[in-house]
Structures are given as structure tokens and as C-alpha cells.
N, C-alpha and C positions, 0 to 999 in steps of 0.2 A: 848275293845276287840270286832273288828268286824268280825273276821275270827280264824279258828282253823286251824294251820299247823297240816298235818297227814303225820307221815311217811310209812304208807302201804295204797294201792287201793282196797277197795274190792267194785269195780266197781260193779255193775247192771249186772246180765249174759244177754249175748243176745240170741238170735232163737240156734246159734251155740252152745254153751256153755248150756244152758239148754238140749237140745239134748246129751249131752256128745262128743259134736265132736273138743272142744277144751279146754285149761287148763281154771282157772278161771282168769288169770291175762292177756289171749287173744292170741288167735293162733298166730306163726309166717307168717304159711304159707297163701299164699293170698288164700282169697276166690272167688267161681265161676265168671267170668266177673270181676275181681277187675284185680287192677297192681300189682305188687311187691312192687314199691313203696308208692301206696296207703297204702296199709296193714300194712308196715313197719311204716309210718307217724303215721296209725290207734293205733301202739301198743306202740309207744313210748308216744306218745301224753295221751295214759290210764295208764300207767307205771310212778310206782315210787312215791315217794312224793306229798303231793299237799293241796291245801288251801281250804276248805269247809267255805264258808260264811256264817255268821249264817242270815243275813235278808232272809226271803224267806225258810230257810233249813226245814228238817224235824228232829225232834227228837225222837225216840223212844227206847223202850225195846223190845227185844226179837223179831224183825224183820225176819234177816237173819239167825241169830242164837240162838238158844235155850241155857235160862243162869236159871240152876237150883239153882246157887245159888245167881243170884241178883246181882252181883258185874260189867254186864256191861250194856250199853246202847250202842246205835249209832245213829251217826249226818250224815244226807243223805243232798247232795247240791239240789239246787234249779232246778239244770235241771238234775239229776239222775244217772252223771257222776264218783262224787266223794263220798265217802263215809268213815267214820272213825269209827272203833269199839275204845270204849274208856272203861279200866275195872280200876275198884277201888281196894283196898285191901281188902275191906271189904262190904258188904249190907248197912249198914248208911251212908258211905260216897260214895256210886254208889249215894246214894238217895241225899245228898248235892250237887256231882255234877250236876246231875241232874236239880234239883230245880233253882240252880244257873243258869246252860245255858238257860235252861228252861225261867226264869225272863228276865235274857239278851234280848234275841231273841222274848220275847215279848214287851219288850222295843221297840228294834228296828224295829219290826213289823207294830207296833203304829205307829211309827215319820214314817216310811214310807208308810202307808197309809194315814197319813193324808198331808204327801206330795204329793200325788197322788190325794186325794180332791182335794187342792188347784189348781193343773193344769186343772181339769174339769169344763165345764164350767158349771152356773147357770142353775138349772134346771127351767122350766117355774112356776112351781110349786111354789116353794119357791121363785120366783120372785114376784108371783102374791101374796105370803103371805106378803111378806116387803112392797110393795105396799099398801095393805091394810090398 
């Protein structure tokens, strides 16, 4: 499990949308200096469906939304586009799934950092300690 399909967008509001000047799933109509067809691209392209990866994502509670009674969290993607509310039946198993993604995505965080060491090169430092 590298990725969580979401079937709703509760995108990032932008400048617009925090202002109250469009809905939360992104105005139809174009903005000042835009095209029609940009805008249109802009809304389908944030619409609908879509896959949140967990390397890099964010995980939390009570972000967007205020949950009195514990039962949800949400998984925000790596570049702040996509986002998924996920609620449980119940507070113990919000907290399992949790824990679970939670481990995943530090799993995967690991192996990819330290795939990321690997492509860097040697620091002088630690050159000069092998050396030694």
C-alpha cells in the first residue's frame, strides 16, 4: 500500500475561496487575467477522485475539520493538492487506522530517505574520517 484512492477533494482553499468568492470544490468561472479554458483545465484537473500518496504525505487529526468525537483523521498529499477525510465507526478503530497509516508512511519515509543519502555525494567530513 503506497497510495490511498479518495473518492472526494477537499483541496487546500486558495486566496479565492478563503475570501468566500468561490465554492470549496473551485469556481467555474475564470478568474481576472485567466482564459476560460485555463479555469475549466484548473477545475476539472482538482475535481473528483484521486490518489494521495503516502511517501512524503501528511497525516493528521482535526486539521480541516473539528471531530468531537475522534472517529476521523486526514491524509494531505505531498504537494497540498489532494487531500482525503477518512472517519472510522468508532474512536479505537479511527486510532488503529491511524497507527497503521501512521507506521506505513514511516516505513516508507525511511526507504526513501535513505534513497536519497545514497544519491548524495560523500561529505568531505566523513571522507576525511574513513581516511583516517
Amino acid at each position: 500500500m503506497d497510495s490511498i484512492a479518495c473518492s472526494a477533494d477537499l483541496s487546500w482553499p486558495n486566496a479565492h475561496q478563503a475570501m468566500g468568492l468561490g465554492d470549496f470544490a473551485g469556481s467555474t468561472e475564470p478568474a481576472l487575467g485567466s482564459t476560460a479554458t485555463g479555469s475549466m483545465e484548473r477545475t476539472r484537473r482538482n475535481s473528483g477522485p484521486g490518489i494521495v500518496p503516502l511517501r512524503l504525505a501528511h497525516l493528521c487529526r482535526g486539521l480541516t475539520l473539528p471531530d468531537v468525537n475522534g472517529c476521523c483523521f486526514e491524509l494531505h498529499s505531498p504537494d497540498g493538492r489532494r487531500s482525503c477525510l477518512l472517519r472510522a465507526p468508532d474512536p479505537q478503530e479511527a486510532r488503529t487506522w491511524f497507527d497503521a497509516l501512521h507506521a506505513r508512511m514511516k516505513a516508507l519515509n525511511n526507504a526513501y530517505l535513505a534513497e536519497l543519502n545514497g544519491l548524495l555525494p560523500p561529505t568531505q567530513v566523513s571522507s576525511a574520517l574513513i581516511l583516517s
